[in-house]
N, C-alpha and C positions, 0 to 999 in steps of 0.2 A: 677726675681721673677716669681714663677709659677702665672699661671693666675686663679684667685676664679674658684672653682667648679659653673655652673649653671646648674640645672635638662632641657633635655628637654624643650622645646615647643612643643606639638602634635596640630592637625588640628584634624577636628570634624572625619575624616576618619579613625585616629587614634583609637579613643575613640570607634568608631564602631567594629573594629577589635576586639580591647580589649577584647567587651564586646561578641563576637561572638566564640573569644577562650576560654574566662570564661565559658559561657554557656555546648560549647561540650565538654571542660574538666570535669565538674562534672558529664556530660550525660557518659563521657567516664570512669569514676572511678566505679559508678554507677553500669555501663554494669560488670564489672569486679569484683564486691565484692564480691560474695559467688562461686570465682574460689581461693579455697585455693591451697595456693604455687604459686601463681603466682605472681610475682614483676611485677609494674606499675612505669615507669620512667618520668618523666617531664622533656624535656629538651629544651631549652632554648637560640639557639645561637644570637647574636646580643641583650642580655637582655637589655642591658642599667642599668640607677643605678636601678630599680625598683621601681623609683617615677616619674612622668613627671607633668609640667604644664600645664593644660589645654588653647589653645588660645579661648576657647569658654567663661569660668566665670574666665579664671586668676587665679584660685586656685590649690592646685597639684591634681593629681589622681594618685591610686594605677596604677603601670604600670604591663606586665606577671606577672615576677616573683612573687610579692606580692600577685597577684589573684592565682595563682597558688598555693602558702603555704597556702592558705585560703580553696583549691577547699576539698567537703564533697560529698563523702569519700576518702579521704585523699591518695596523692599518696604515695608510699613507699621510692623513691628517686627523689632528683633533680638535674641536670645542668645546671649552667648560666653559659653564656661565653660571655664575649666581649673584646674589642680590647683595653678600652680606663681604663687604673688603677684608676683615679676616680670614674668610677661608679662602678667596681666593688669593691672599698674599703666600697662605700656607701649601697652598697649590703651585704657586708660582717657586716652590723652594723643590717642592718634589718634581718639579719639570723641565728644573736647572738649566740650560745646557741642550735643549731639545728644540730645535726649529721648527717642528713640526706640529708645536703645539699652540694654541691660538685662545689667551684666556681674559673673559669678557666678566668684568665689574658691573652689576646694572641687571635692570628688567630685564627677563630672558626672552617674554614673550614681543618686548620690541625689538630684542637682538636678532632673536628669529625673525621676525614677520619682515623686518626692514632690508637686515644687513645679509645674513648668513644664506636662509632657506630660497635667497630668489637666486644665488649665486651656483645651487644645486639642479645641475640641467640631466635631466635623461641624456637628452640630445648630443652633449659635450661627455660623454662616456663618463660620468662623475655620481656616484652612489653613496649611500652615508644610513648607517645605522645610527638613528637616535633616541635617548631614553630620556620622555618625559616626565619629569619624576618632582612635580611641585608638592609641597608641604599640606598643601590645604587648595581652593578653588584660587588657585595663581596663575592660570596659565588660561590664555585668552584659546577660544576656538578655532580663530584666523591660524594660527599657528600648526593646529592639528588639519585642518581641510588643507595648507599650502603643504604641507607633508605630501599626504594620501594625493592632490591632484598634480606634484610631479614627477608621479609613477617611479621616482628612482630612492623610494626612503620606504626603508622596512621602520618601523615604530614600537617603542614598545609605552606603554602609559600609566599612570598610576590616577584611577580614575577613585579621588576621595571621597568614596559616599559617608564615612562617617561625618566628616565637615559638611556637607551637603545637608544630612539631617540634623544636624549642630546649628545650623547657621541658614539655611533657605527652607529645606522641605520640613514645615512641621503639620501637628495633626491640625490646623487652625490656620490655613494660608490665609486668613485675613490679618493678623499681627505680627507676620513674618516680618521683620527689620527691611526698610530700605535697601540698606547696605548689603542683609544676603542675597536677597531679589537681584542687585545689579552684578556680584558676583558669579553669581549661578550662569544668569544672562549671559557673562561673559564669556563661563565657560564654556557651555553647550551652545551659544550661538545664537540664539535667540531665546522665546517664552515657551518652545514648542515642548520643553521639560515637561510643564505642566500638564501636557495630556497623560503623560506617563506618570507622573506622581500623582495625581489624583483625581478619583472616578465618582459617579455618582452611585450613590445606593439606591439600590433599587428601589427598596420600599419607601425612601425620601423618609422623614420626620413625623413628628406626632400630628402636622399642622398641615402633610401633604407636600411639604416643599423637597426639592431636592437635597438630599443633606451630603456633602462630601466627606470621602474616604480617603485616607492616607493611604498609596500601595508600599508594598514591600520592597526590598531591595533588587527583585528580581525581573521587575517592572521595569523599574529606571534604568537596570545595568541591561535590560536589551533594549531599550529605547536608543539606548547608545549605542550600543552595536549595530545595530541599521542604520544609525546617523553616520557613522564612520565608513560603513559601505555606500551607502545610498548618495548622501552627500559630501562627506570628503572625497571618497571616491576608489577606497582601498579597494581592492579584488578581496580579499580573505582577512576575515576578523574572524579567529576561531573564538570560541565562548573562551571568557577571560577568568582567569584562574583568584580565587576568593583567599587572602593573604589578613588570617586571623592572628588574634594575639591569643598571649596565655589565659584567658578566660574565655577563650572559644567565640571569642567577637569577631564579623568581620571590620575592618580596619580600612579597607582599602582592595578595589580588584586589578588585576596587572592585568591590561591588555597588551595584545600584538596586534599589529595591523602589518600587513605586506602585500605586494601586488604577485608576487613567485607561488606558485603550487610546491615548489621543493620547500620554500620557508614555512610555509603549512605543515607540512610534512616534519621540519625538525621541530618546531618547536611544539608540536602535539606530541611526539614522542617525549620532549623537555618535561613538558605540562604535565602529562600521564604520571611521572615517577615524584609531583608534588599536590597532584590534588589529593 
């Protein structure tokens, strides 16, 4: 017997994101109304059903997608993708009736890379705000550089370093698992992580030899942030806002990525009223 559908449980960090991508979605629609011909896309990988239970009052909350059918003035299309056919079935109920909405069963990061992200042309006046928002190291790097190099995707990301140090970066990179190694790889795009997660000590070991150091979180999250300018090729990656749980852990950091100076501009006002 299949197992009941359950929504979600999100954490209060959750609920902040949410409310932080609602926000610059409508700033971002907003920015865009009185540019006739120009299509605005929402897309959506990792959406989930488009409902989740709050662990804060136990009750559901609208998740993206659903703030997103809601955001005024209203985008012209959308993409939800996720991996799991329960929630997109539960999606496809909440989207009834809407032509305008486009919802993909399956890997998100070959949804993107194949079908969706090359059909996104500067060129052809065609823009799209997307939120990357995988569970853990699920989402291939291909995905995030075909963003940033065609100049017409603001981005926001959920860049998992607890799974990172869970699963690739530990104090002992010689007994890291296979599997976090090709992970990791996958996300950031190649092994170049590794300069960033770890250094040599200077004083090396009792024996003379170099001895490695794990860095901290603050290492990796701007190794990343230069990779995103440098080589995806975003114009503006402001420093990414650190999305803690109730034990004061960080959890996850929410990047934006955009090529606009005014996107800059909103969503550093955004950021200011959550760090």
């Amino acid at each position: 017997m299949p197992t009941p559908f359950k929504f979600d449980e999100v954490g209060i960090w959750s609920e902040l994101k949410l409310e932080i991508v609602e926000k610059y979605g409508s700033a971002y629609t907003a920015a865009f109304a009185n540019q006739r011909g120009l299509k605005k896309y929402y897309v959506d990988a990792f959406s989930g059903a488009g409902v989740h239970i709050s662990k804060r009052s136990g009750g559901p909350i609208d998740g993206s997608p659903a703030r997103a059918l809601k955001t005024t003035p209203p985008f012209d299309s959308f993409f939800f993708i996720d991996m799991d056919a329960q929630k997109t079935a539960h999606l496809k109920k909440l989207c009834a009736g809407r032509g305008n909405v486009h919802i993909e069963t399956g890997d998100a990061s070959k949804y993107l890379t194949q079908t969706l992200l090359p059909t996104i042309k500067y060129s052809e006046f065609k823009r799209a705000l997307c939120l990357f928002d995988p569970y853990g190291l699920h989402l291939e790097w291909r995905a995030m550089e075909m963003a940033g190099q065609s100049r017409a995707i603001d981005m926001f990301l959920n860049f998992p370093v607890m799974d990172m140090n869970r699963n690739a970066i530990w104090r002992n990179p010689s007994v890291v698992p296979k599997e976090g190694i090709d992970r990791m790889n996958s996300f950031w795009g190649d092994e170049s992580w590794r300069e960033a997660a770890y250094a040599e000590h200077p004083q090396g070991n009792l024996f003379g030899a170099p001895d490695i150091v794990k860095q901290g979180n603050d290492a990796i999250v701007g190794a990343f942030r230069e990779r995103l300018r440098k080589v995806a090729g975003f114009e503006f990656v402001p420093e990414p806002l650190p999305m803690k749980n109730s034990t004061n852990a960080v959890v996850y950091y929410l990047f934006f990525a955009s090529q606009k100076p005014v996107a800059q501009k909103i969503i550093g006002d955004i950021f200011k009223k959550y760090r």
